[in-house]
C-alpha positions, 0 to 999 in steps of 0.5 A: 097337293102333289100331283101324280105323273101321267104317264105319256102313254098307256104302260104296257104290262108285258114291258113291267113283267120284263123288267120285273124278271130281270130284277128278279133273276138278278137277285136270284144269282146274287143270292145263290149258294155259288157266291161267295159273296153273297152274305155281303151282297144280302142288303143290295139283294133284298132291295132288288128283290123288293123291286120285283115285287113292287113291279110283278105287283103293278104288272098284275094291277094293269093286267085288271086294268088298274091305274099305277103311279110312282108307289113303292109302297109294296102293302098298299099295292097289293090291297089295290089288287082285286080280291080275287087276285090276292086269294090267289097270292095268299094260297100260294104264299100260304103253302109255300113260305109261310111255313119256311117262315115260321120255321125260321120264326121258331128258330131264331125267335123272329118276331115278325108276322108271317101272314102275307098282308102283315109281312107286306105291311111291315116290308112295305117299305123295304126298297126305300128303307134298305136302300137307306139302311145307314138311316136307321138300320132298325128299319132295314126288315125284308123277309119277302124273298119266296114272293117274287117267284110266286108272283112270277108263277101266278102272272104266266098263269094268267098270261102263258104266252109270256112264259117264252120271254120270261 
């Protein structure tokens, strides 16, 4: 049986916000319409954007004092959040990209599940499948892009002082 790696010292989830902003805004300015590459860049993009994800997602777990470890695994991360918090991140989601995303849906015939826990279910593992894309590119799925801006959002809701580093 693998044993998970303690951490030395008690994660600091000021410290996982930080670098969670860096991999979002990263991605953010890889994506933008000013580059012209940025239909090359698309894959490198979501792996950053799956990043922050996971990381805006462990910062919130630590915030209600929560135990992370080494998961990448962006579905079970969110279920280990409190319901409280993920009524949040689904209302949020539920205004704002879900519609984008069932608008692509009817136009492109796009056959993923655009609720929240299901679209984390089928992108859970994004970082790791699109960073091994060559593998097998039929698991290459990530359509979680609004998510990190919302997550971002919903953590200087709870934490504003925060914002000035953010």
């Amino acid at each position: 049986m693998k044993r998970k790696k303690k951490p030395s010292k008690p994660i600091d989830p000021k410290s996982v916000f930080q670098l969670a902003c860096k991999f979002a805004a990263t991605e953010q300015y890889v994506r933008s319409r000013d580059n012209p590459q940025a239909g090359f860049m698309a894959s490198p993009s979501m792996v950053l954007s799956a990043f922050a994800i996971e990381l805006f997602l462990k910062c919130l777990l630590l915030l209600e004092s929560k135990e992370i470890d080494r998961i990448h695994s962006l579905n079970v991360l969110y279920r280990r959040l409190s319901h409280k918090q993920k009524r949040r991140i689904d209302e949020v989601w539920e205004q704002e990209a879900r519609p984008k995303l069932d608008e692509l849906r009817r136009k492109f015939g796009l056959p993923h599940p655009t609720d929240l826990p299901n679209a984390l279910v089928t992108c859970a593992r994004a970082f790791e499948h699109m960073r091994y894309g060559y593998e097998d590119p039929e698991r290459q799925v990530f359509y979680l892009g609004e998510l990190p801006t919302i997550l971002w959002r919903i953590i200087l809701d709870i934490r504003p002082e925060w914002v000035k580093e953010a």
